[in-house]
TORKEFI-66476 format. One record per residue (C-alpha): residue in three letters; x, y, z; residue number from 1. Coordinates in nm, 3 decimals, m for minus. Layout:
N
+--------+---------+---------+---------+-----+
| residu |      xx |      yy |      zz | num |
+--------+---------+---------+---------+-----+
|    ALA |       X |       Y |       Z | NUM |
...
+--------+---------+---------+---------+-----+
//
This chain:
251
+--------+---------+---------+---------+-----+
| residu |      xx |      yy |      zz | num |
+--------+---------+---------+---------+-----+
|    UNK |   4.068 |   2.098 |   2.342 |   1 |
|    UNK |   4.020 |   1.734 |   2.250 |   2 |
|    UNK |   4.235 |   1.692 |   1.914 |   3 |
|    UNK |   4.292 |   1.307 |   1.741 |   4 |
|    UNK |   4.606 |   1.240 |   1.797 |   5 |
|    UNK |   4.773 |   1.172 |   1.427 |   6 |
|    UNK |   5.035 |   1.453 |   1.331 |   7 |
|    UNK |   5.048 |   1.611 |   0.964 |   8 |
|    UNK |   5.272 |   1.810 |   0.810 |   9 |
|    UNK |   5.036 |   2.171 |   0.828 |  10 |
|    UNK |   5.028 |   2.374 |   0.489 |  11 |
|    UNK |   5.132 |   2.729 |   0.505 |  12 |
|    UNK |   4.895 |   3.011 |   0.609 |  13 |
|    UNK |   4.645 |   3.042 |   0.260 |  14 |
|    UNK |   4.667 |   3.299 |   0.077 |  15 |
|    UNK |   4.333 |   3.409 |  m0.212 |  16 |
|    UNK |   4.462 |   3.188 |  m0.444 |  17 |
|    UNK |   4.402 |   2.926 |  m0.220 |  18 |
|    UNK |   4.038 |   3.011 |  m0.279 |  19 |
|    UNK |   3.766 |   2.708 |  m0.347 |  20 |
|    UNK |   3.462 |   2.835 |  m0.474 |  21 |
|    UNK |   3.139 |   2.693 |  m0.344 |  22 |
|    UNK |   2.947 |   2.378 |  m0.437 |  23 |
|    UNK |   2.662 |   2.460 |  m0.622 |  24 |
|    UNK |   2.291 |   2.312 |  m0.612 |  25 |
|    UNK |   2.343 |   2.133 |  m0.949 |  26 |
|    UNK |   2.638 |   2.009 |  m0.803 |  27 |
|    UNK |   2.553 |   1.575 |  m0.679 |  28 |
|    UNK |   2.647 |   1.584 |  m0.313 |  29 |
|    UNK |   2.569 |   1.416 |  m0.007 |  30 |
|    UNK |   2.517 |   1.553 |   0.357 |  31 |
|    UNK |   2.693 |   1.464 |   0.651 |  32 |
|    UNK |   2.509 |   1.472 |   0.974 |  33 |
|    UNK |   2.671 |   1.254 |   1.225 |  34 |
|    UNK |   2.868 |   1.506 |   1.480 |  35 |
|    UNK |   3.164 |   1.242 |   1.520 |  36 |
|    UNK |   3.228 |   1.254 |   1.127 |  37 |
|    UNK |   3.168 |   1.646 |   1.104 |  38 |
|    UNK |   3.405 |   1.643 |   1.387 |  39 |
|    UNK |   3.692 |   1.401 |   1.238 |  40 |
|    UNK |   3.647 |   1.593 |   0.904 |  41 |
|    UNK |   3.717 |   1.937 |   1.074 |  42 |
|    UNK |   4.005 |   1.749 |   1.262 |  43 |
|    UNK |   4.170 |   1.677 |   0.957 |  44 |
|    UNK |   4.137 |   2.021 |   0.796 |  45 |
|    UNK |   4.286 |   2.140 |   1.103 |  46 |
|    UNK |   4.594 |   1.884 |   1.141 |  47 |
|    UNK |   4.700 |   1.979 |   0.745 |  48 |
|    UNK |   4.639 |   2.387 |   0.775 |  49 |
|    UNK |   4.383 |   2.285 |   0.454 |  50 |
|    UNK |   4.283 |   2.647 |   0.328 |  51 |
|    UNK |   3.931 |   2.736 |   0.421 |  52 |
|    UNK |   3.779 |   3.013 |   0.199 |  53 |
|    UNK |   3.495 |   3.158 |   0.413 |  54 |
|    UNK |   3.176 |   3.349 |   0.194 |  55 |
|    UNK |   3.061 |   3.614 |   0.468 |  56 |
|    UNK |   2.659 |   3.741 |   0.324 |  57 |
|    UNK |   2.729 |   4.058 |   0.040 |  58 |
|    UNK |   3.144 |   4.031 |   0.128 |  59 |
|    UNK |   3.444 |   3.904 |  m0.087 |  60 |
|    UNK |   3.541 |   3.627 |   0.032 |  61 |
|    UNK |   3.788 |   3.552 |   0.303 |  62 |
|    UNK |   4.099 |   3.279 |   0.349 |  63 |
|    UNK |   4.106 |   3.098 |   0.708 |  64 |
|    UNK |   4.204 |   2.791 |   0.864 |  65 |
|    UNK |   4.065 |   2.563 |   1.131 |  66 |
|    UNK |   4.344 |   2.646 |   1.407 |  67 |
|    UNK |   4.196 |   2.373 |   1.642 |  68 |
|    UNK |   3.899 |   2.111 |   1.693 |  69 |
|    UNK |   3.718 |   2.076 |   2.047 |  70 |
|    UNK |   3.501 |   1.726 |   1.979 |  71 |
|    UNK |   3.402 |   1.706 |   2.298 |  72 |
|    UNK |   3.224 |   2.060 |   2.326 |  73 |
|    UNK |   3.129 |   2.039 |   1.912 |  74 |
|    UNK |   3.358 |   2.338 |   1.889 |  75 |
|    UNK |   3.663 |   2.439 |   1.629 |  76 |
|    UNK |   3.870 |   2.779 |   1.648 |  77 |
|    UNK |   3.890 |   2.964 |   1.268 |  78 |
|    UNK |   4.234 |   3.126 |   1.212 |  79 |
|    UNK |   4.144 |   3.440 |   0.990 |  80 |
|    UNK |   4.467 |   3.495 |   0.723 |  81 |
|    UNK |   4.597 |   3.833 |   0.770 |  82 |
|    UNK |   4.378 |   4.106 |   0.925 |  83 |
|    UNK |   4.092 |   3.939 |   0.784 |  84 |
|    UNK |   3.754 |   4.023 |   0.964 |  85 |
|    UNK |   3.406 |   3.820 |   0.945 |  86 |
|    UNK |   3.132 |   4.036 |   0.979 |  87 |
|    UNK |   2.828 |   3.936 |   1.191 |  88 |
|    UNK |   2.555 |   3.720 |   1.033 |  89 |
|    UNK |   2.541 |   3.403 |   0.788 |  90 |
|    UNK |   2.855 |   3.296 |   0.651 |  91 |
|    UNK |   2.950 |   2.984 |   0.392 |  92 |
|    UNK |   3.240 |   2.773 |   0.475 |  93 |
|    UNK |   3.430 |   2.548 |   0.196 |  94 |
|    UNK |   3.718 |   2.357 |   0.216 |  95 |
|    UNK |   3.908 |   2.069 |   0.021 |  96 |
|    UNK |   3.898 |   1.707 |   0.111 |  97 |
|    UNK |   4.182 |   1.588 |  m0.138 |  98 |
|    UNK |   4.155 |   1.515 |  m0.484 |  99 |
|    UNK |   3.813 |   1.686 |  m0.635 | 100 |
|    UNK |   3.651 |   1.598 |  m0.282 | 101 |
|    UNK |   3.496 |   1.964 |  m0.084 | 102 |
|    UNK |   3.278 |   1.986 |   0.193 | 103 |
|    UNK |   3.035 |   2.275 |   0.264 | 104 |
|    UNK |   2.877 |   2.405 |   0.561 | 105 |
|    UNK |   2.717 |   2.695 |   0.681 | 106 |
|    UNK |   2.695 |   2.948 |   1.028 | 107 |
|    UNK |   2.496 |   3.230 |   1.178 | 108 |
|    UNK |   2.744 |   3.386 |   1.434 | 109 |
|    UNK |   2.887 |   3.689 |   1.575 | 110 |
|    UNK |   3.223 |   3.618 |   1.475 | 111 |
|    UNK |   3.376 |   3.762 |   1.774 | 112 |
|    UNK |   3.784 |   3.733 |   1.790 | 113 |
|    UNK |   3.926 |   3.616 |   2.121 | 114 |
|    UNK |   4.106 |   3.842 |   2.375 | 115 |
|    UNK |   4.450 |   3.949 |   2.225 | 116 |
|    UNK |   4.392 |   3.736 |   1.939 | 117 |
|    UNK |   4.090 |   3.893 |   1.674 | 118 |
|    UNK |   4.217 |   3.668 |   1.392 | 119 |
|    UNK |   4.097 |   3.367 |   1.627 | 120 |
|    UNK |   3.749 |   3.287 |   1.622 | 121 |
|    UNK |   3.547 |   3.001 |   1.823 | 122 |
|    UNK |   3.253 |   2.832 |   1.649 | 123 |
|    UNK |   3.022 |   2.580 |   1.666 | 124 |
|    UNK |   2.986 |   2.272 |   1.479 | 125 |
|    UNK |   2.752 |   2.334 |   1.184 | 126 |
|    UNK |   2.390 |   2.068 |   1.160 | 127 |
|    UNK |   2.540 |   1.964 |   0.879 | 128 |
|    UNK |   2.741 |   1.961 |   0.571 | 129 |
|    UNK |   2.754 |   1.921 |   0.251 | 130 |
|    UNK |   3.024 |   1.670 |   0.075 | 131 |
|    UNK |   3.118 |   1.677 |  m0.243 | 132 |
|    UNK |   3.297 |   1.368 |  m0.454 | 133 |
|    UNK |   3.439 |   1.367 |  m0.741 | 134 |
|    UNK |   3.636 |   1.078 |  m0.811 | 135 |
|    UNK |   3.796 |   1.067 |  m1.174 | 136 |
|    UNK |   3.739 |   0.706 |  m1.180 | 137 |
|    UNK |   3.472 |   0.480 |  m0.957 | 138 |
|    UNK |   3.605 |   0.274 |  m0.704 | 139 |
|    UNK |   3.533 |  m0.038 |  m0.566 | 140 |
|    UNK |   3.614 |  m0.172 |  m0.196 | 141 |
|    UNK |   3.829 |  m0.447 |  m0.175 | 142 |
|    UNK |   3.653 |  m0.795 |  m0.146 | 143 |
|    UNK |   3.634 |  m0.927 |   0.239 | 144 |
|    UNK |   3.878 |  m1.216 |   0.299 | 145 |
|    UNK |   4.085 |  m1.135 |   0.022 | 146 |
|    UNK |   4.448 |  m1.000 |  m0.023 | 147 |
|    UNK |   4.445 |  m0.648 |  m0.084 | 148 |
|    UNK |   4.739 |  m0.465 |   0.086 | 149 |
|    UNK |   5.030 |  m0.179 |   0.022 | 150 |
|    UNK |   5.368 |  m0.251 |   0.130 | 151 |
|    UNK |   5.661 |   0.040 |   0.057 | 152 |
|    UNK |   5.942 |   0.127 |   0.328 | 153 |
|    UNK |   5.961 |   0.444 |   0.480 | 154 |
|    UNK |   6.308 |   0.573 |   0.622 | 155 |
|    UNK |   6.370 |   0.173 |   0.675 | 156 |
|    UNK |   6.080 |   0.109 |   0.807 | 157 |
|    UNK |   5.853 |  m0.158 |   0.639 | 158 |
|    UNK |   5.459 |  m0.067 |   0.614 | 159 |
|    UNK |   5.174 |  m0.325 |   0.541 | 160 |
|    UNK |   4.843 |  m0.113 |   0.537 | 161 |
|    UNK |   4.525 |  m0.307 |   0.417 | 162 |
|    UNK |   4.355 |  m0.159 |   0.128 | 163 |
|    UNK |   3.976 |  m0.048 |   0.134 | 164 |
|    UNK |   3.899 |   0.011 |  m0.226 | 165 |
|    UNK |   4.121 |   0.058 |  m0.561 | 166 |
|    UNK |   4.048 |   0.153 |  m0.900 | 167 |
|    UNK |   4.232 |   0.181 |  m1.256 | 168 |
|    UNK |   4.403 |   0.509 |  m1.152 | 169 |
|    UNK |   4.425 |   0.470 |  m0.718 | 170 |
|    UNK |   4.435 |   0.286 |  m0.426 | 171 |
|    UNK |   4.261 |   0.356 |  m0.066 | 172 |
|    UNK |   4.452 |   0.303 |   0.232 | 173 |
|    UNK |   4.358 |   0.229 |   0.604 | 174 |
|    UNK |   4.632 |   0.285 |   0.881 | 175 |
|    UNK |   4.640 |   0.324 |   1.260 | 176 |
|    UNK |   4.718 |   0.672 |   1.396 | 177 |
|    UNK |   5.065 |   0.572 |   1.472 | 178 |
|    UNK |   5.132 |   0.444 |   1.153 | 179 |
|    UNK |   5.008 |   0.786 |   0.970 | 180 |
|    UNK |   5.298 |   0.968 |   1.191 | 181 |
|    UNK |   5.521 |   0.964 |   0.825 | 182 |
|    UNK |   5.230 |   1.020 |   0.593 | 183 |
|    UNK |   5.098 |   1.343 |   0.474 | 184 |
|    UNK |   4.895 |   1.519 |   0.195 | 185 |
|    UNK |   5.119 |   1.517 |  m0.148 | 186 |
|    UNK |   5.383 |   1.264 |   0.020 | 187 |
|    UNK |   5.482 |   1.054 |  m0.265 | 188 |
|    UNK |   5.576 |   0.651 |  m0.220 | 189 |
|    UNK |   5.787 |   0.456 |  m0.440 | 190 |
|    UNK |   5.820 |   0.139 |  m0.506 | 191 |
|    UNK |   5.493 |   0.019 |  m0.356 | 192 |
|    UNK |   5.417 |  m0.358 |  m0.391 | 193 |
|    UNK |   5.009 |  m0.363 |  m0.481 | 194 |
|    UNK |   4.892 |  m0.726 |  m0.362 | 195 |
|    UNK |   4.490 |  m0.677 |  m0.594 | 196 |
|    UNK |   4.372 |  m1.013 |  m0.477 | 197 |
|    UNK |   4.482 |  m1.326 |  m0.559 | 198 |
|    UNK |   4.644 |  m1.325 |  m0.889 | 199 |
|    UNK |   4.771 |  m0.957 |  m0.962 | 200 |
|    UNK |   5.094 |  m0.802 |  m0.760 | 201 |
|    UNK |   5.175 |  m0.465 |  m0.899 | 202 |
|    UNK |   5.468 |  m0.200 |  m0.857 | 203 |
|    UNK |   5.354 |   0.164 |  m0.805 | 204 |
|    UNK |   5.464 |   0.480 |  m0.758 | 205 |
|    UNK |   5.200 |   0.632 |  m0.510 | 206 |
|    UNK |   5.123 |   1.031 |  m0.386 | 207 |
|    UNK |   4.885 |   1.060 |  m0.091 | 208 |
|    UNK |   4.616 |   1.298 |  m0.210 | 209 |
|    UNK |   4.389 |   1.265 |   0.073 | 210 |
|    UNK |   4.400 |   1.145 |   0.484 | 211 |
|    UNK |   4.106 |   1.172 |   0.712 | 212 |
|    UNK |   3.993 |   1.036 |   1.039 | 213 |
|    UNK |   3.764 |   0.825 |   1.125 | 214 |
|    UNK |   3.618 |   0.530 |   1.347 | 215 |
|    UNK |   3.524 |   0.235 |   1.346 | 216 |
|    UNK |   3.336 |  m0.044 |   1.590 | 217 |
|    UNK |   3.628 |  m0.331 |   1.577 | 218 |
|    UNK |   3.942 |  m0.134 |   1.519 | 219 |
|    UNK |   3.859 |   0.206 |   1.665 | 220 |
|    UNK |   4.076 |   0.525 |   1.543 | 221 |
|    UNK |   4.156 |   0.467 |   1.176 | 222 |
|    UNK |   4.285 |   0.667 |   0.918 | 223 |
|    UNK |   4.184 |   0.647 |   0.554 | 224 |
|    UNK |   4.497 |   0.751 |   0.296 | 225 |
|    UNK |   4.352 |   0.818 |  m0.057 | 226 |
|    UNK |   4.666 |   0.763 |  m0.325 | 227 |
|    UNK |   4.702 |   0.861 |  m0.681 | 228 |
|    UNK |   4.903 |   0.586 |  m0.887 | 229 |
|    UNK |   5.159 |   0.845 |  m1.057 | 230 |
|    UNK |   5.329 |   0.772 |  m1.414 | 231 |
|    UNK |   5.109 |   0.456 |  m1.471 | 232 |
|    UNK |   5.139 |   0.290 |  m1.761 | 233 |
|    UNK |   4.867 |   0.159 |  m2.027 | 234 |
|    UNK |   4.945 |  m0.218 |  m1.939 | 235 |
|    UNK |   4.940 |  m0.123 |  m1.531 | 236 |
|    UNK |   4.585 |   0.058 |  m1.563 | 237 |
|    UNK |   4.467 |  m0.217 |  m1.814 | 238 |
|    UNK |   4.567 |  m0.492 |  m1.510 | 239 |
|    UNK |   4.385 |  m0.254 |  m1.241 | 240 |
|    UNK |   4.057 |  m0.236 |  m1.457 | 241 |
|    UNK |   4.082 |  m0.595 |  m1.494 | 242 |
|    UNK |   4.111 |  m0.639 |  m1.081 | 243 |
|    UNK |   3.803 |  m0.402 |  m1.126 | 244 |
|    UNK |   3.597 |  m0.574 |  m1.279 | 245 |
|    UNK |   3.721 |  m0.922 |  m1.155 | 246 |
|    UNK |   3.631 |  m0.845 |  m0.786 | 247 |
|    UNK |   3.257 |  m0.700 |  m0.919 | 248 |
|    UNK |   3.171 |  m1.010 |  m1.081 | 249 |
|    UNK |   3.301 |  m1.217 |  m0.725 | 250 |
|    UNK |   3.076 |  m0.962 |  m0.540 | 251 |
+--------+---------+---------+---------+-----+
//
């Protein structure tokens, strides 16, 4: 198996409470085609043991995980929960991103477990998905040339990640895979020093709420780390919304 090498700390096995009901037509998504993304997306489900809640045709549903991610081949192995069973024929797959963010996808297969181990199940990549994003509060991406980092410490160790957008209630992160080894889905930093440009420095109390893969041209394996701003204040989201809508009128 080819996996991205960026360690998580892996939820525990889901349970049907975990369950994420599906996106639905009325729902404003967008579809993800390119095999590298479906790939990186699946990679991160599988790297934080993100409960996948699998809709087999005319069955309840059914609580899984993505045990592990073959890019190479297009490939990932489901991990059924329990003595869970898929029965042959169309199924719908949905998962959580972070935050209000899902992706969709659906598969045609046998669903046939592997030798001594029936709860594991090999798959294809699906064509496609379907992405759903609900952010509580547009973004915007962080001017080019300007100063718009995170710095917090980390068991004495000083971080500087580069921020790729920001709004009045969050901030998005980009780090290298070695500096996501200490981050994780619902880590909470404290204390983080904000630099929004050239005139506003903040100090924010930040939980990760989303991490994913991905690529890029110049810098090559990236990871992007969505963050909440916890306990802000009125006068802290007033300054944000000001950066806001200071870097759309420089744009």
């Amino acid at each position: 198996m080819t996996n991205l090498d960026i360690t998580f700390m892996r939820k525990a096995p889901p349970t049907l409470a975990d369950a994420a009901e599906r996106i639905t037509l009325n729902m404003v998504t967008h579809e993800m085609r390119d095999p590298f993304e479906i790939g990186a997306t699946l990679s991160a489900l599988a790297q934080t043991g993100e409960p996948v809640t699998v809709y087999p045709a005319g069955r309840d549903e059914v609580m899984a995980r993505i045990e592990a991610v073959d890019t190479e081949q297009r490939t990932f192995v489901l991990d059924l929960a329990g003595d869970a069973s898929l029965p042959a024929g169309p199924a719908v797959f949905v998962a959580g991103l972070g935050g209000n963010a899902k992706i969709q996808f659906e598969l045609n297969e046998e669903w046939t477990g592997q030798a001594g181990a029936p709860n594991l199940i090999a798959a294809p990549f699906p064509p496609g998905c379907r992405v759903l994003n609900r952010r509580a509060e547009p973004r915007l991406e962080s001017p080019v040339g300007g100063n718009y980092s995170a710095r917090f410490t980390i068991f004495s160790k000083v971080y500087e990640l580069p921020l790729y957008d920001f709004s009045g209630g969050g901030v998005g992160m980009r780090a290298t895979p070695e500096q996501a080894l200490e981050l994780y889905v619902g880590k909470k930093l404290e204390g983080v020093e904000l630099e929004l440009g050239p005139s506003l420095a903040i100090n924010a109390d930040l939980e990760i709420r989303l991490m994913r893969p991905f690529r890029t041209f110049l810098l090559g394996q990236q990871v992007q780390v969505g963050c909440r701003i916890s306990n802000i204040t009125m006068q802290m989201r007033q300054s944000l919304e000001r950066a806001v809508e200071k870097a759309k009128k420089r744009g």
